[in-house]
N, C-alpha and C positions, 0 to 999 in steps of 0.2 A: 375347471372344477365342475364335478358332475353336481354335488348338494354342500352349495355353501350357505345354507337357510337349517341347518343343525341347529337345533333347541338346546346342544350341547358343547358346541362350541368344537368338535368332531366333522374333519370333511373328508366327504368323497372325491375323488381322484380319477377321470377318464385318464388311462395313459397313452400315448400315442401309441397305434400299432399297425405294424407295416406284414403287410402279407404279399408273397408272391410266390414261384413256383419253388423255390427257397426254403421256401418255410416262414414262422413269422419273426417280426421282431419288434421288441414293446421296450420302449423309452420312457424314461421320467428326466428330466432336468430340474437340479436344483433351482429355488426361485421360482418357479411357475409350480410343478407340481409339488415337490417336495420344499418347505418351508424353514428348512434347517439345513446344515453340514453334518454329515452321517459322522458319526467319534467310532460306531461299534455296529455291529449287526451280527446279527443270530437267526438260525435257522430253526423250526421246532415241527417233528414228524415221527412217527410211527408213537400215536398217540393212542392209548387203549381204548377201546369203547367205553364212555360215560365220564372218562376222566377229564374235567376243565382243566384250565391253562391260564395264566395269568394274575388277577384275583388280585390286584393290587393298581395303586393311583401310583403317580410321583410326584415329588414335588417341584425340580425343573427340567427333567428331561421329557422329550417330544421321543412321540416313537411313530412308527409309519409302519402301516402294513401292507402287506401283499402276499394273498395264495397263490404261489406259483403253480401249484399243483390239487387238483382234487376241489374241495371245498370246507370252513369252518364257518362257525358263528361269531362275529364279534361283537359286545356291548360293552357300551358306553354309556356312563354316565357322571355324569357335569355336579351333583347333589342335587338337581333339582328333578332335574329331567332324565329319564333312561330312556337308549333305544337300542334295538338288535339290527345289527347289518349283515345281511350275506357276503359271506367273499368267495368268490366260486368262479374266478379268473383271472388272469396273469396283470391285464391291463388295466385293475382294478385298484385301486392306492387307499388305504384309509388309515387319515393323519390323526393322530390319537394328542394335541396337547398338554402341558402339565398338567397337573389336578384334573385330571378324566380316570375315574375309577373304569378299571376293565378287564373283563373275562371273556377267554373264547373257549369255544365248546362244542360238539356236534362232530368233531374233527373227522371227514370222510377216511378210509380205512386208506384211501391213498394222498390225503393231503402231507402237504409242505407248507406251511406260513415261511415265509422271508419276516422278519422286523430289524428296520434300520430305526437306530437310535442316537437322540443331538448328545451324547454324555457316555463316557467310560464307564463302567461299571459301579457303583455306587451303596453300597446297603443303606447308607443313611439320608438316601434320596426316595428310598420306598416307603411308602405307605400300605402295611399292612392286613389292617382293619378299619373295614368300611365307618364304625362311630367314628374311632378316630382321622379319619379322611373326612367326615363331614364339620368335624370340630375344629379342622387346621385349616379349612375354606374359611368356617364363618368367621374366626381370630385373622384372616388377611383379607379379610373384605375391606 
């Protein structure tokens, strides 16, 4: 784990990566880097200039990210504390927990985010708006 001292309860992820005359090749293993069992995953690319992505908390699925390609912005925040991470390489993993409101944005004109997610698809697992994301923290604290 590259930053497990998150104010947001969001970790960084060195992946293992193997290089040789090949080419590379970048691993994650459940249980060390990734902290769940993937249900779903989705790819998100050819994003317009200025358009963010995301914009929403959950309330039990884990999502994981990774720019495979290019680079975005991603933020996180816990309700108390925000922070912005760069993701601008393959062997890079950032684990996003439940109740972690998040947006990414900056999306290079040749990014790829990968996000692998612990849950099937769900509407009534998102959290739409930021009040209400802070309301539904303070009610299960």
């Amino acid at each position: 784990m590259l930053n497990n001292n998150s104010s947001t309860g969001s970790n960084l992820f060195d992946l293992s990566k193997f290089v040789d005359k090949r080419g590379s090749l970048i691993i994650g293993e459940l249980g060390n880097q990734l902290p769940f069992l993937v249900r779903r995953f989705f790819f998100i690319s050819d994003v317009p200039e200025g358009e963010p992505r995301g914009i929403h908390a959950h309330k039990e699925c884990h999502q994981y990210l990774i720019c495979v390609k290019g680079s975005v912005k991603a933020m996180v925040d816990d309700g108390q504390t925000r922070e912005v991470i760069l993701l601008n390489r393959p062997d890079l993993g950032l684990h996003m927990p439940p109740l972690t409101w998040g947006a990414q944005y900056d999306y290079s004109p040749d990014a790829v985010l990968l996000v692998l997610a612990s849950h099937q698809y769900d509407p009534d697992d998102y959290i739409h708006d930021y009040e209400e994301f802070i309301s539904f923290i303070a009610r299960h604290e």
